[in-house]
N, C-alpha and C positions, 0 to 999 in steps of 0.2 A: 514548723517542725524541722525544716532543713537551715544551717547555716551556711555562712558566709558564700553565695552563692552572688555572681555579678550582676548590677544592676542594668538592665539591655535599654534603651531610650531607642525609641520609631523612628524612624526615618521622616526629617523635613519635607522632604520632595520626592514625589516616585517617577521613576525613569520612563521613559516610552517603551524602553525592550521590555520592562516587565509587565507593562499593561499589554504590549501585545503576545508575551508569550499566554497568557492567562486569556487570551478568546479562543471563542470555539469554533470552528470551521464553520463554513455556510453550508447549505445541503444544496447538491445537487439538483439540477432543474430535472423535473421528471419527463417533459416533453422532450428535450431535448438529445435525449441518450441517442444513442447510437444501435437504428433498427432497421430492418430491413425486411422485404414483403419478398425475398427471392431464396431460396434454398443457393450458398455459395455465393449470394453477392457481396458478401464482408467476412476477411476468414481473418484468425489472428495463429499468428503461430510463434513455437517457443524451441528453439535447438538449447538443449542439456548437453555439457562436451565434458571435458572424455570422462567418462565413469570410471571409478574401480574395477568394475567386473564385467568384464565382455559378456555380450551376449550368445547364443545357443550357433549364433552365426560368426563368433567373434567380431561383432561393432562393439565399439564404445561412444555411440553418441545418440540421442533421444531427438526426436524429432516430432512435436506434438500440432494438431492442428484445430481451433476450434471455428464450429460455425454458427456465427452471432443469428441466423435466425429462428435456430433448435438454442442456441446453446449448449453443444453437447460435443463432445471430441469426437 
């Protein structure tokens, strides 16, 4: 139904970059994560800098802290 449209011929060889972009991650080991049996023995934190909009105190920067044995800010 359609004409004169090119004819495309496969590639001889296929490259290693594109065999490896085409895998899929491994999964994480589930024992090994990162846990703790203490309230505050592993915290992770994240500063946000300068915001647009000051806040109620005039800061412009966010300072977050979470704790890996709630998981919870």
């Amino acid at each position: 139904m359609v004409t004169s449209l090119p004819k495309i011929s496969s590639p001889s060889e296929i490259c290693e970059e594109c065999v490896v972009g085409k895998q899929h991650r491994s999964q994480f080991l589930k024992g090994k994560s990162w846990r703790t049996k203490h309230v505050l023995k592993l915290l992770h934190s994240d500063l946000c800098c300068p915001k647009k909009l000051s806040s109620n105190g005039g800061k412009n920067y966010l300072m977050t802290f979470t704790n890996y044995f709630s998981k919870k800010p």
